[in-house]
C-alpha positions in Angstrom: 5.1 7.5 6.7 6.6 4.1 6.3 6.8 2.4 2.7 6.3 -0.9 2.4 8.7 -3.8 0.8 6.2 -2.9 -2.6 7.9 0.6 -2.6 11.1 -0.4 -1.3 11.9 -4.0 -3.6 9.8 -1.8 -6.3 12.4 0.9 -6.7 15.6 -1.4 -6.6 14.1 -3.5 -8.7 13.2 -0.4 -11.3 17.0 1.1 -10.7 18.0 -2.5 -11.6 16.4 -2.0 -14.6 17.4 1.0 -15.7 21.3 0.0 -14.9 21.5 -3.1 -16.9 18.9 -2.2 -19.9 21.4 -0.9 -21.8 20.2 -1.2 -25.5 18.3 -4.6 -24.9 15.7 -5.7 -22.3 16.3 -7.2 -18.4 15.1 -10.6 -17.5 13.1 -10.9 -14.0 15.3 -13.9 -13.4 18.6 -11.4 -13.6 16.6 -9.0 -11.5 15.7 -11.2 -9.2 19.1 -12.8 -8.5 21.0 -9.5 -8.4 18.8 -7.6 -6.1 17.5 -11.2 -3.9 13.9 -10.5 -4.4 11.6 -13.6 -5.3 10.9 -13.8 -9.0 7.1 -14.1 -8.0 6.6 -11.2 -6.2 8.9 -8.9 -8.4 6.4 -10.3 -11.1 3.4 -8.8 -9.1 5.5 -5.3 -9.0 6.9 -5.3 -12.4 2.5 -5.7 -13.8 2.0 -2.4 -11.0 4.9 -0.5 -12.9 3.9 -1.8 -16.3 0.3 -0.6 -15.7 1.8 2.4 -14.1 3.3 3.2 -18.1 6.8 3.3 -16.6 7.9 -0.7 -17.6 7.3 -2.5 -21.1 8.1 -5.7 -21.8 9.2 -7.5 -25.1 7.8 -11.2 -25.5 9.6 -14.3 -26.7 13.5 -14.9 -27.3 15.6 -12.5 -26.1 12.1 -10.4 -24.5 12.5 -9.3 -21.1 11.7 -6.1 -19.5 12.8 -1.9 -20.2 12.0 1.5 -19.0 8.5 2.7 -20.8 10.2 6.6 -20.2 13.3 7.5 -19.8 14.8 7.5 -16.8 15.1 11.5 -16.2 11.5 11.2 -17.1 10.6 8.8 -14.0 10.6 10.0 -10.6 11.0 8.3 -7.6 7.4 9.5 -6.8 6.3 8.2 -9.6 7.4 4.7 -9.1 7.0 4.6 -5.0 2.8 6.0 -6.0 2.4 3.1 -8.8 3.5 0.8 -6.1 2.3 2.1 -2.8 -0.6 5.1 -3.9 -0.9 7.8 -1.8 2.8 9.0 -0.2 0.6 11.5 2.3 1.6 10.8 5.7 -1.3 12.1 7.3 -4.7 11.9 5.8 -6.5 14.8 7.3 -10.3 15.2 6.3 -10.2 18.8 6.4 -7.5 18.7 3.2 -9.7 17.2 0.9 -11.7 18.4 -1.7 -14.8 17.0 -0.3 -14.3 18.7 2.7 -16.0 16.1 5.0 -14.2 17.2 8.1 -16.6 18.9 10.2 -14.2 20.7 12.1 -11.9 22.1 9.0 -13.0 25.5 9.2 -11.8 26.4 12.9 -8.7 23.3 12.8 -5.2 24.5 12.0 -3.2 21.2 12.4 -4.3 20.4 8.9 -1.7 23.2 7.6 1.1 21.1 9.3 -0.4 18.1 7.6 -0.4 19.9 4.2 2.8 20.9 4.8 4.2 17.5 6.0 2.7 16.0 3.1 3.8 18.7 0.5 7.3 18.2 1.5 7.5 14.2 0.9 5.9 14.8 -2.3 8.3 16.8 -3.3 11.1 15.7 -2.3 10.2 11.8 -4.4 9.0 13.7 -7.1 12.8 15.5 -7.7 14.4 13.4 -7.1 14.9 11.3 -10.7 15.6 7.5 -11.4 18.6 9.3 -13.9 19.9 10.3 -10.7 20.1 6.9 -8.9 21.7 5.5 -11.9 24.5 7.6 -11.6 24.9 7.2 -7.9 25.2 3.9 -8.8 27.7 3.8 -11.1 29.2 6.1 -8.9 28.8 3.8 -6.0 30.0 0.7 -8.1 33.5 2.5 -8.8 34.4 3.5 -5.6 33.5 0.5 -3.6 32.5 -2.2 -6.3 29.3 -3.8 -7.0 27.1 -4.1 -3.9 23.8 -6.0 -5.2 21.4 -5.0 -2.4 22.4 -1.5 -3.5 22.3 -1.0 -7.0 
C-alpha cells in the first residue's frame, strides 16, 4: 500500500489544525504556509475532510477552519479513508461479500490478504490525531518547531 500526497498533505494539514485551533478557527492561508502545501489543493482536501464530518468551517471575519470531533475522537484511519477510501492493500475477490471470485472456496492466499489488510486498518484506526498532537508538542520542545513535521 502506498498513500498518496491526498493522505499524506491531508493528515499534516488536519494535525496542523488541530495544533493551532486552540479556542478559534485556522485559516488555509496559515496552513498552507506552515506546512508548504498550495492553498488550492489543501482547499480540495479540507471539502474531502469537511464532507468526511471531521472539519467545519466558520464564514466571514475571523472564520476559518476547526476539528468537527475532537481530536481523540478522529483517527488517523479516519482521515487517511476520507482522503484516500479504501486502506486495503490487496483487493482480493474472494474477501468480499459478493463473493465474485470463482476460486474463493479452494484459495487460501486470501487469509494473508485479510490478515494484511486487518493489520493496516488497525493499526490507523488506533492510532488518534490526540496522539500526534502531543508528539508534536513533544517534538517542538525538544528540537523546536519543524514545519514539515508538525
Amino acid at each position: 500500500m502506498k498513500l498518496s500526497t491526498k493522505g499524506r498533505y491531508g493528515l499534516r494539514a488536519l494535525l496542523d489544525l488541530a495544533v493551532h485551533q486552540g479556542n478559534g478557527t485556522v485559516s488555509i492561508q496559515s496552513i498552507a504556509a506552515r506546512q508548504n502545501i498550495s492553498e488550492r489543493y489543501l482547499e480540495q482536501l479540507i471539502a474531502k475532510l469537511k464532507k468526511a464530518g471531521l472539519v467545519s468551517s466558520i464564514r466571514g471575519a475571523g472564520g476559518g477552519y476547526r476539528l468537527a470531533k475532537d481530536a481523540e475522537d478522529i483517527s488517523v484511519g479516519d482521515i487517511l479513508r476520507a482522503l484516500e477510501g479504501s486502506l486495503d492493500a490487496v483487493e482480493c475477490p474472494g474477501l468480499m461479500e459478493d463473493g465474485a471470485c470463482s476460486t474463493k472456496d479452494q484459495c487460501v492466499t486470501k487469509y494473508v490478504w485479510k490478515r494484511v489488510n486487518d493489520s493496516i486498518n488497525r493499526t490507523v484506526d488506533e492510532i488518534k490525531l490526540s496522539q500526534l498532537v502531543e508528539e508534536s508538542k513533544k517534538a517542538i520542545e525538544n528540537y523546536g518547531a519543524c514545519t514539515s513535521c508538525q
